[in-house]
N, CA, C and O of each residue as an XYZ file, in Angstrom:
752
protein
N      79.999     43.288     21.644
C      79.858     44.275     20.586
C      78.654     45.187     20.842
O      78.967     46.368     20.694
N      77.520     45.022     21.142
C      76.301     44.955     22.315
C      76.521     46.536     22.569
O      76.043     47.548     22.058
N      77.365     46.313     23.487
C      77.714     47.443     24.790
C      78.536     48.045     23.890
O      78.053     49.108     23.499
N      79.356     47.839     23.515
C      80.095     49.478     22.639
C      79.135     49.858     21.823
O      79.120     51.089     21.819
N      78.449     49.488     21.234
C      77.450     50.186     20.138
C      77.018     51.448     21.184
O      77.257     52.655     21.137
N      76.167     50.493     22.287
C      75.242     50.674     22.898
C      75.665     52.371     23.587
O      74.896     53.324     23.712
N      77.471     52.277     24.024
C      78.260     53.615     24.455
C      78.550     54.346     23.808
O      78.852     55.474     24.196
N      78.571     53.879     22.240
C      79.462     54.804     21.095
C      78.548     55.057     20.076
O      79.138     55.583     19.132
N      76.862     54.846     19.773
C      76.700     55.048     18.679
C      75.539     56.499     19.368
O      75.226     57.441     18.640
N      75.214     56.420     20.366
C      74.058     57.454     20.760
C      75.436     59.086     20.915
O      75.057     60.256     20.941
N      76.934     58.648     20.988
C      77.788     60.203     20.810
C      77.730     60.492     19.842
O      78.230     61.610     19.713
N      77.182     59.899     18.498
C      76.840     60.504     16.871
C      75.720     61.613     17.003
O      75.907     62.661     16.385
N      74.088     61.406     18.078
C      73.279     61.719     17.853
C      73.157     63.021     18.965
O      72.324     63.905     18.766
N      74.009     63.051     20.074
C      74.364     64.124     20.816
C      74.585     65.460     20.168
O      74.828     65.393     18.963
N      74.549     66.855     20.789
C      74.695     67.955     19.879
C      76.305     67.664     19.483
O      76.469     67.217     18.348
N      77.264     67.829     20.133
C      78.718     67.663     20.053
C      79.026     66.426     18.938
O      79.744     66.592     17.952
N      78.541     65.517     19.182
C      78.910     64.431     18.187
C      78.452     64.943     16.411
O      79.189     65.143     15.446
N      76.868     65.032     16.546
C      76.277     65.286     15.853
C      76.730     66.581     14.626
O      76.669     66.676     13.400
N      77.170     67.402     15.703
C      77.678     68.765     14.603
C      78.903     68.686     13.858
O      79.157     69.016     12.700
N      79.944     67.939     15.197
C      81.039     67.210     14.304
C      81.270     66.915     13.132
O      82.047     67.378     12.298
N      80.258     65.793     13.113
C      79.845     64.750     12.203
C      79.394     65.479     10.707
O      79.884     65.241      9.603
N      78.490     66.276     10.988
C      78.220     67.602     10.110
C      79.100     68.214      9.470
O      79.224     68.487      8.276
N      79.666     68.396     10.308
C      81.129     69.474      9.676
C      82.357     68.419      8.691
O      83.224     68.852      7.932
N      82.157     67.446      8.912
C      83.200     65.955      8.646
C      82.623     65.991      7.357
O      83.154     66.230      6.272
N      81.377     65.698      7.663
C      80.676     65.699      6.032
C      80.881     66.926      4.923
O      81.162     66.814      3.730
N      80.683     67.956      5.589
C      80.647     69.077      4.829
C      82.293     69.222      4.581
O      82.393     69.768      3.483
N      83.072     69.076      4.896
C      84.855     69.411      4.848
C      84.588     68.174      3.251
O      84.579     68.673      2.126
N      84.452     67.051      3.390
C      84.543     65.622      2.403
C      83.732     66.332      1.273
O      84.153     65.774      0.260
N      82.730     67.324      0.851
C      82.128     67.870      0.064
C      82.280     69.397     -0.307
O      81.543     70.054     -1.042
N      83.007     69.661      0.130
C      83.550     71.351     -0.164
C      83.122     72.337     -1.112
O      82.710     73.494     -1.020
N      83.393     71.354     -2.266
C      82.763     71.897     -3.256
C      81.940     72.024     -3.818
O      81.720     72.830     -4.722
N      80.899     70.708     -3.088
C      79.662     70.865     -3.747
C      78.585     71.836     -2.642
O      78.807     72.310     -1.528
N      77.267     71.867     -3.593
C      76.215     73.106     -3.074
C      75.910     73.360     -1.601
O      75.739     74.371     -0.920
N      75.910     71.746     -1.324
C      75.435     71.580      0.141
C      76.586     71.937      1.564
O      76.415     72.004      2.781
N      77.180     72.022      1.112
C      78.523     71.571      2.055
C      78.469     72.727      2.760
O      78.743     72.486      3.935
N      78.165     74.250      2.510
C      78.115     75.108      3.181
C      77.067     75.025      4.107
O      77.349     74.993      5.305
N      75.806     74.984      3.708
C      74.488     75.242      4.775
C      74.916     73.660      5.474
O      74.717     73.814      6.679
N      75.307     72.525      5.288
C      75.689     71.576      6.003
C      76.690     71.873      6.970
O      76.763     71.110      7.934
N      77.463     72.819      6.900
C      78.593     73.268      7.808
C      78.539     74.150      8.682
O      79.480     74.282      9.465
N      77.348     75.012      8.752
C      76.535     75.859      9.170
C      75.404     75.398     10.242
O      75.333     75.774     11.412
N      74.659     74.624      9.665
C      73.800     73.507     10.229
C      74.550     73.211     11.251
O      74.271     73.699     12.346
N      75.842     72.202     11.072
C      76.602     71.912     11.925
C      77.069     72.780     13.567
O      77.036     72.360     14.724
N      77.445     74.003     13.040
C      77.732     74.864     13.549
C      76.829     75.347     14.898
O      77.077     75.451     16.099
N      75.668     75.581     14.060
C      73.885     75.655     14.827
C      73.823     74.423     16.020
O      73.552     74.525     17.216
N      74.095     73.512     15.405
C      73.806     72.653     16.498
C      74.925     72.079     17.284
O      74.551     71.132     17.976
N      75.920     72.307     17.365
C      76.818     72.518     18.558
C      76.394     74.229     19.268
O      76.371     74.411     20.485
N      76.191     74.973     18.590
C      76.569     76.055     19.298
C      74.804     76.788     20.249
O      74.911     77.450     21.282
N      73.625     76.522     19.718
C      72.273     76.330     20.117
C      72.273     76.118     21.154
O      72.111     76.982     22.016
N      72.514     74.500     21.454
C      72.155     74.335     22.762
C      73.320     74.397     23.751
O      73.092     74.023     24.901
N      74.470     74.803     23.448
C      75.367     75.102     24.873
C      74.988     76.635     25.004
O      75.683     76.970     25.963
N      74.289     77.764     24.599
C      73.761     78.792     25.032
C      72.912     78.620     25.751
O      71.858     78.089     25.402
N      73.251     79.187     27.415
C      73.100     79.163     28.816
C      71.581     79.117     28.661
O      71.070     78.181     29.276
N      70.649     79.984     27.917
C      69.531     80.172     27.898
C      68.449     78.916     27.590
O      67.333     78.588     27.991
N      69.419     78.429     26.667
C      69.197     76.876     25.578
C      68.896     76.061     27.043
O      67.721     75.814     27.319
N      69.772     75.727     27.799
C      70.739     74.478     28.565
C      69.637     74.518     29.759
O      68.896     73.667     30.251
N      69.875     75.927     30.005
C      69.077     75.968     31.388
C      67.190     75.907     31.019
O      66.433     75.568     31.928
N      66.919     76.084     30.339
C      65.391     76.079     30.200
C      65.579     74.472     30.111
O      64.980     73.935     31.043
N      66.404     73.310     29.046
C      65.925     72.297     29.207
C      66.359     71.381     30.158
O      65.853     70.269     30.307
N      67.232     71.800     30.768
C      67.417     71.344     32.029
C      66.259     71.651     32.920
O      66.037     70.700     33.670
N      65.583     72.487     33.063
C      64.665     73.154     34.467
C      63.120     72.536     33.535
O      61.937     72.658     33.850
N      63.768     71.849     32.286
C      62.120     71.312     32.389
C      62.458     69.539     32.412
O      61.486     68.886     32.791
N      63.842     68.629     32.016
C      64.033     67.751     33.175
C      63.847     67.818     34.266
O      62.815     67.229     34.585
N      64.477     68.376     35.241
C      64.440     68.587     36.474
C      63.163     69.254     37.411
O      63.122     69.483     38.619
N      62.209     69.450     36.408
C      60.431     69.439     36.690
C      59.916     68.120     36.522
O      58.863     67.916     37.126
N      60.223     67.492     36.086
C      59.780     66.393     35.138
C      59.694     65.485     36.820
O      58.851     65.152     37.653
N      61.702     65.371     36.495
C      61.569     64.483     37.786
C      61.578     64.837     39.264
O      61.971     64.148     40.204
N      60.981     66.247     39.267
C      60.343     66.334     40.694
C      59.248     65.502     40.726
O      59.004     64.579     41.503
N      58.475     66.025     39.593
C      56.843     65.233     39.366
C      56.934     63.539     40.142
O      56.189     63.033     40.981
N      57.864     63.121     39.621
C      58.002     62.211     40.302
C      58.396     61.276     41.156
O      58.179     60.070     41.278
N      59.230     62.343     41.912
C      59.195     61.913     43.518
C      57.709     62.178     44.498
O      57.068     63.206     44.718
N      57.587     61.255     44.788
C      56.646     61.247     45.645
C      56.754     62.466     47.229
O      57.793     62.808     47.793
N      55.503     62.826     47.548
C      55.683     63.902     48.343
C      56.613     63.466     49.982
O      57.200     64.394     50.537
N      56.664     62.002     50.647
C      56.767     61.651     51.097
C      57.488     60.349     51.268
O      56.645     59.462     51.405
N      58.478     59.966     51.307
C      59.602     59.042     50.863
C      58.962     57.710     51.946
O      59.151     57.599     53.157
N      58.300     56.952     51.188
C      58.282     55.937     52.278
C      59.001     54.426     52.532
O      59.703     54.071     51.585
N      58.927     53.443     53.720
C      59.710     52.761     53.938
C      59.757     52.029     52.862
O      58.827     51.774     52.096
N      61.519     51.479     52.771
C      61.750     50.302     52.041
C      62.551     49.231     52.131
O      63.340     49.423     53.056
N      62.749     48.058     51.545
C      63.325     47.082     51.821
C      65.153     47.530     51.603
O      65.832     47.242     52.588
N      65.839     48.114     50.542
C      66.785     48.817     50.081
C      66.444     49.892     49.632
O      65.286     50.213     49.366
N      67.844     50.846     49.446
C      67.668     51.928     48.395
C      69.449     51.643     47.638
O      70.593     51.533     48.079
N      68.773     51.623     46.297
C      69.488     51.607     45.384
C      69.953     52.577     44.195
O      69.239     52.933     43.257
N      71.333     52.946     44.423
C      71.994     54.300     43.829
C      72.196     53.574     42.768
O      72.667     52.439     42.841
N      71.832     54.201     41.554
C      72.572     53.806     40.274
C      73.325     54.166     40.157
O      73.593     55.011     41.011
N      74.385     53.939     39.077
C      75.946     54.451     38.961
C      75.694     55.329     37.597
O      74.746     55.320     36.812
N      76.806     56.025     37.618
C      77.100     57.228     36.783
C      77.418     58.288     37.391
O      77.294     59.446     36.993
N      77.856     57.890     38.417
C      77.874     59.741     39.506
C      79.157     59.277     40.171
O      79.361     59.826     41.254
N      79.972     58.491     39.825
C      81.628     58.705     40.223
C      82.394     57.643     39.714
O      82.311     56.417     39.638
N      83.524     58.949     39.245
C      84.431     58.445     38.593
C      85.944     58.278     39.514
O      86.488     59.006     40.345
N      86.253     57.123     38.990
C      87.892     57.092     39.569
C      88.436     58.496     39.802
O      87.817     59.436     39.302
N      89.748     58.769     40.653
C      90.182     60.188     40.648
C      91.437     59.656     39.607
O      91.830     58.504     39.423
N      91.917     60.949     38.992
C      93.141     60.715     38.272
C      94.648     59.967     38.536
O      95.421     59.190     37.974
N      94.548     60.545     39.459
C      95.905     59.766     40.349
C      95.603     58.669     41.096
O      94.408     58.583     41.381
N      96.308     57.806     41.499
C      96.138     56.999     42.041
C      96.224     56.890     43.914
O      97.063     57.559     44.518
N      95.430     56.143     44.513
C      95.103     56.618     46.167
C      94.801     58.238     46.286
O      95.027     58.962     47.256
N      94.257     58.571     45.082
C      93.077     59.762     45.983
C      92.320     59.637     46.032
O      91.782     60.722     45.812
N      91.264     58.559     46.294
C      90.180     58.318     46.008
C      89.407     58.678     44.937
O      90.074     59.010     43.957
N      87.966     58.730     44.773
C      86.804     59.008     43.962
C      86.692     60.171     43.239
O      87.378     61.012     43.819
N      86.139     60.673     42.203
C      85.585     62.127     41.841
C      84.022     61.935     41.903
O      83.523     60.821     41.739
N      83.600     62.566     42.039
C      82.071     62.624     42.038
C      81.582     63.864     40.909
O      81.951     65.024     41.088
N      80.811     63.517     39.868
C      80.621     64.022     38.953
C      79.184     64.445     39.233
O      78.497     64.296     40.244
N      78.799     65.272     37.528
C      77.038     65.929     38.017
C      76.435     65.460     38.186
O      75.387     66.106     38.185
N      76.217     63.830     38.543
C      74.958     63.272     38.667
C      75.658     62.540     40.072
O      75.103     61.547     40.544
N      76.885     63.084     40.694
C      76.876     62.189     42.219
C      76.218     62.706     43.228
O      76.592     62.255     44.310
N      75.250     63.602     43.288
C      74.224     63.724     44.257
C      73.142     62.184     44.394
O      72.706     61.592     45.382
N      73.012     61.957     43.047
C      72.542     60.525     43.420
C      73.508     59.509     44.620
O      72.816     59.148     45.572
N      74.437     59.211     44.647
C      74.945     58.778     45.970
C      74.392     59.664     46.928
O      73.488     59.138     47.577
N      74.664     60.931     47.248
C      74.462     61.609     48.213
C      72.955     61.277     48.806
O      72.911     61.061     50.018
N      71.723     61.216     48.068
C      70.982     61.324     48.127
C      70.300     60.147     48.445
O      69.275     60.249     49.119
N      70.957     58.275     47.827
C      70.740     57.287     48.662
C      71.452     57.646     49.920
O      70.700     57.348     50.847
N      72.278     58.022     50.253
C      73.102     58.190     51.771
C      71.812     58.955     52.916
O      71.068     58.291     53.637
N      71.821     60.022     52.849
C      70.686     60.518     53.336
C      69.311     59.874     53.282
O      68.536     59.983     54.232
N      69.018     59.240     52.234
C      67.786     58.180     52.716
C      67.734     57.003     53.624
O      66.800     56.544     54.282
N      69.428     56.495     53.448
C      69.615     55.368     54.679
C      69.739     56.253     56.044
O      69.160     55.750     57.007
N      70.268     57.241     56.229
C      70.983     58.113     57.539
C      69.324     58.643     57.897
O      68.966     59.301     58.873
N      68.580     58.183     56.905
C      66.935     58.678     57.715
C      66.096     57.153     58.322
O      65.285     57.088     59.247
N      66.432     56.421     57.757
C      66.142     55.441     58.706
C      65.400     54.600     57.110
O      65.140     53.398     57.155
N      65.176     55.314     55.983
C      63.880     54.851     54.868
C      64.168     52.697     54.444
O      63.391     51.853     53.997
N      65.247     52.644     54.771
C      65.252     51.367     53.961
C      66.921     51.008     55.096
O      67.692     51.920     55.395
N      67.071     49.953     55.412
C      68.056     49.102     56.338
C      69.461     48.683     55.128
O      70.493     48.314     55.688
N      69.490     48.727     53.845
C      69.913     48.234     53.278
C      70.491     49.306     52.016
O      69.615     50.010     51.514
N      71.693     49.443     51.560
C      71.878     50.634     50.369
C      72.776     50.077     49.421
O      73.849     49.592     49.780
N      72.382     50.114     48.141
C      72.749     49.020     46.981
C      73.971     49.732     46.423
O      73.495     50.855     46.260
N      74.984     49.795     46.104
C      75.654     50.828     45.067
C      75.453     50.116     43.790
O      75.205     48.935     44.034
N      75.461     50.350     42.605
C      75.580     50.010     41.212
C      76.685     50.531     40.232
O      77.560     51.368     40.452
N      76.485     49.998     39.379
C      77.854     50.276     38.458
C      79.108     49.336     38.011
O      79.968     48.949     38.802
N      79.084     49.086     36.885
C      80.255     47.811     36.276
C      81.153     48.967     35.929
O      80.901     50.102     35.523
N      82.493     48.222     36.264
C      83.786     48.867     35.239
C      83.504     49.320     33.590
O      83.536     48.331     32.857
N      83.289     50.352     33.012
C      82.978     50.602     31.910
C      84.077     50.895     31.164
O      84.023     52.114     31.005
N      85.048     50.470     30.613
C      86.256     50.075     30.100
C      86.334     49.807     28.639
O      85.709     48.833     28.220
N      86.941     50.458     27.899
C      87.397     49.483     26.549
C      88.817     48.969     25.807
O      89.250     48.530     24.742
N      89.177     49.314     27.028
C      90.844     48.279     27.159
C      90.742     47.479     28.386
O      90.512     47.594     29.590
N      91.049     46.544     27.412
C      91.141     44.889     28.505
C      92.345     44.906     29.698
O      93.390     45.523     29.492
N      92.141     44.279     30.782
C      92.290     44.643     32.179
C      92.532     45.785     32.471
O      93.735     45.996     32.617
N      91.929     46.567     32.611
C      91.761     47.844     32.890
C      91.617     47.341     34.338
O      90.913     46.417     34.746
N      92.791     48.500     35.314
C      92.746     47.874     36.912
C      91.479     49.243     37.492
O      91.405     49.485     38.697
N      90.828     49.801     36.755
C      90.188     50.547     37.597
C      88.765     49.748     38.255
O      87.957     48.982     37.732
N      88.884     50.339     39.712
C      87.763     49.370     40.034
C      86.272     49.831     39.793
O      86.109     51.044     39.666
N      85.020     48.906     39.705
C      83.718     49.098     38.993
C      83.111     50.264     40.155
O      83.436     50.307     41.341
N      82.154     51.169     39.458
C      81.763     52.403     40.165
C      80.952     51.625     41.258
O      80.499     52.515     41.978
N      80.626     50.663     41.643
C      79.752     49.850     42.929
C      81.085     50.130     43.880
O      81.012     51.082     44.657
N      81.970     49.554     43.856
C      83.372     49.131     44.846
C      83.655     50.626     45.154
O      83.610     50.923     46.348
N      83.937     51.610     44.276
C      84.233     53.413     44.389
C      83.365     53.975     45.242
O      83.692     54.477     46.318
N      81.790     53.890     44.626
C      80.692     54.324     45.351
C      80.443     53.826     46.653
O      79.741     54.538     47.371
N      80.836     52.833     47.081
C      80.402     51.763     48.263
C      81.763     52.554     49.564
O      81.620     53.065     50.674
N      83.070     52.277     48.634
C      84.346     52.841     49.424
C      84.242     54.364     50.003
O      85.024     54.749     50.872
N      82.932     55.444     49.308
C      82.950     56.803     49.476
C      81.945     56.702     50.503
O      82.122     57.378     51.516
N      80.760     55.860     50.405
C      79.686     55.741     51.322
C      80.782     55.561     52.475
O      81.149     56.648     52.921
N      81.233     54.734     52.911
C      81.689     53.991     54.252
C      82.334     55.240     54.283
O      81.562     55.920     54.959
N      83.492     56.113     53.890
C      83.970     56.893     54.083
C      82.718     58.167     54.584
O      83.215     58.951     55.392
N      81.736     58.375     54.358
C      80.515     59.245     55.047
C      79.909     58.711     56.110
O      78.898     59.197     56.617
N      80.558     57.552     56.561
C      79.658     56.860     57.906
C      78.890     56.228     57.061
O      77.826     56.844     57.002
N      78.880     55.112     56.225
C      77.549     54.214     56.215
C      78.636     52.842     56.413
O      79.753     52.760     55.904
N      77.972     51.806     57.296
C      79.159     50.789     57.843
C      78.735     49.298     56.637
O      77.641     48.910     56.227
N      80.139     48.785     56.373
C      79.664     47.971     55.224
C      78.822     46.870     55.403
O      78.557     46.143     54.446
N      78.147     46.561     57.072
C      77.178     45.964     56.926
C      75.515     45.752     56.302
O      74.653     44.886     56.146
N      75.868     47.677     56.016
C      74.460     48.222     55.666
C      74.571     48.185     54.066
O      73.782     48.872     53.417
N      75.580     47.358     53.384
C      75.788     47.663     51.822
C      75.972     46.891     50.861
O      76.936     46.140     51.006
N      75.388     46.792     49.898
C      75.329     45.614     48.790
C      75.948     45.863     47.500
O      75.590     47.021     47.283
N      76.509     45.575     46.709
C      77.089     45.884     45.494
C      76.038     45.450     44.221
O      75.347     44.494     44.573
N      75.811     45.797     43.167
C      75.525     45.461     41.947
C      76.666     45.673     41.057
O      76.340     46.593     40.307
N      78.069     45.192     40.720
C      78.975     45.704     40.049
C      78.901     44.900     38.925
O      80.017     44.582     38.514
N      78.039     44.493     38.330
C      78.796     44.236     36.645
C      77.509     43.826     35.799
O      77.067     42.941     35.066
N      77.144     45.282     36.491
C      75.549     45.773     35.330
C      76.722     47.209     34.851
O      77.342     47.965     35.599
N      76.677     47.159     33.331
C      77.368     48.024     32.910
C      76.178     49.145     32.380
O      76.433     50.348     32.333
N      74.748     48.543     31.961
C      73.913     49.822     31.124
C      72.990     49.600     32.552
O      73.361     49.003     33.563
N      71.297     50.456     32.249
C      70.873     50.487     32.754
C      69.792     49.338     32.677
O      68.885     49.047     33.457
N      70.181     48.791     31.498
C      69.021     47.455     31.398
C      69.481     46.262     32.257
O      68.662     45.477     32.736
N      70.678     46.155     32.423
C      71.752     45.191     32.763
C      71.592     45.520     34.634
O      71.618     44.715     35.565
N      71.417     47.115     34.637
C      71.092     46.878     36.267
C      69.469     46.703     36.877
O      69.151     46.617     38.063
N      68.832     46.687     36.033
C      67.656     46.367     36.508
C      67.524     44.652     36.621
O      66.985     44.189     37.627
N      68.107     43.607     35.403
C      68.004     43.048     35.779
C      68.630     42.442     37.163
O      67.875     41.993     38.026
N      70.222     42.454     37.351
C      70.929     42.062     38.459
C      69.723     42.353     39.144
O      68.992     41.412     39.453
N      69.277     43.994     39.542
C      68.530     44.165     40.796
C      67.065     43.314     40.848
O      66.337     43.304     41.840
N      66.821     42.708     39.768
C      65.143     42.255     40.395
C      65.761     40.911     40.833
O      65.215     40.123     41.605
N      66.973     40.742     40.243
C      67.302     38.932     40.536
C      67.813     39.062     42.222
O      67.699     38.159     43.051
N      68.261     40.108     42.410
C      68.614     40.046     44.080
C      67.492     40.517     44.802
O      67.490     40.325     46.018
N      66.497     41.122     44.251
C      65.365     41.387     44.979
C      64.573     39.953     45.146
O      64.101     39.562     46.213
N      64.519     39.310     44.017
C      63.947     38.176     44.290
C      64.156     37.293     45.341
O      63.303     36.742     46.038
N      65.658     37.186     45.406
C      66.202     36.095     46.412
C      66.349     36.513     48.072
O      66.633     35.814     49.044
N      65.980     38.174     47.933
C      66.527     38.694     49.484
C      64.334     38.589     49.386
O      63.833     38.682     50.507
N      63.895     38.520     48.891
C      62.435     38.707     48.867
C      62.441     40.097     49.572
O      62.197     40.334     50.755
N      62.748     40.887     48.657
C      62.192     42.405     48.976
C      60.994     42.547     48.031
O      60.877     41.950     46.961
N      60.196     43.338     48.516
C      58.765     43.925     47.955
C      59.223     45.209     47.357
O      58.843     45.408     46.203
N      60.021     46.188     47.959
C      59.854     47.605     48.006
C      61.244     48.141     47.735
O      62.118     47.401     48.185
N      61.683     49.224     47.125
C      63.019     49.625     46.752
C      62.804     50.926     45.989
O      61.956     51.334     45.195
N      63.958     51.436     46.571
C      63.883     53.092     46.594
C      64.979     53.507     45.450
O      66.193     53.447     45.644
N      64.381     53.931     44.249
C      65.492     53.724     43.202
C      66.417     55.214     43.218
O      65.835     56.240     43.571
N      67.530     55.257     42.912
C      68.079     56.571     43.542
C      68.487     56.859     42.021
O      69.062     57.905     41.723
């Protein structure tokens, strides 16, 4: 119960969820005082921040943020480990992968192994599903199947597949760091 909260209650507080939600309220109150500037409100905040001007300033001050913290100089490590969220199943079946806006993170562990930084490249990602047996396979097995498909050979590759959040993959990863006794890891 955990994990659906955990997927379904932060799309209330999103602009899209959020204005929805606004407007839901304000439709259930029509007649009373509020229901207009509540529907309006609503309106504001779906429509605010998808203006290009909105999106791109707070994007370009994420994406300052986490330059800040890459280090100027990538140094050696024991693994590098891609988190998941950057590919999705493809629609059809045997076309492989989609790679979504955040699959430069694969790309970007790939190129850190193809530089020599770390001997070892983790994929992450549990099946995130809310119908039971769902045959799609967990974004580790997708991500891992696209690597080898770029030249990385599956000796060089480890799975984390059934960390579904990001708390869930930190732990898996310190428990396999522990046991491979790595010191050092390159979080992607």
């Amino acid at each position: 119960m955990g994990f659906f909260l955990s997927k379904l209650l932060p799309q209330l507080i999103y602009p899209l969820g959020l204005g929805l939600l606004l407007q839901l309220i304000a439709i259930s109150g029509r007649k009373r005082r509020w229901a207009l500037p509540l529907s309006i409100t609503g309106w504001l905040v779906i429509a605010v921040p998808s203006m290009p001007v909105v999106s791109d300033a707070l994007l370009r001050q994420l994406e300052d943020q986490a330059a800040a913290l890459t280090p100027k100089s990538i140094p050696q490590a024991d693994a590098v480990l891609v988190l998941g969220g950057g590919i999705r199943p493809a629609p059809a079946k045997g076309l492989g992968v989609e790679v979504n806006e955040a699959g430069d993170r694969l790309l970007c562990g790939l190129r850190l192994w193809k530089q020599g930084k770390a001997p070892v490249l983790i994929t992450s990602g549990a099946r995130v599903s809310f119908t039971p047996n769902d045959p799609i396979a967990p974004e580790a097995v997708l991500s891992q199947q696209l690597a080898q498909e770029l030249g990385i050979p599956a000796s060089a590759m480890l799975l984390n597949d059934r960390a579904r959040t990001t708390a869930e993959e930190a732990q898996h990863i310190n428990q396999l760091a522990s046991a491979k006794g790595w010191k050092q890891l390159i979080l992607v």
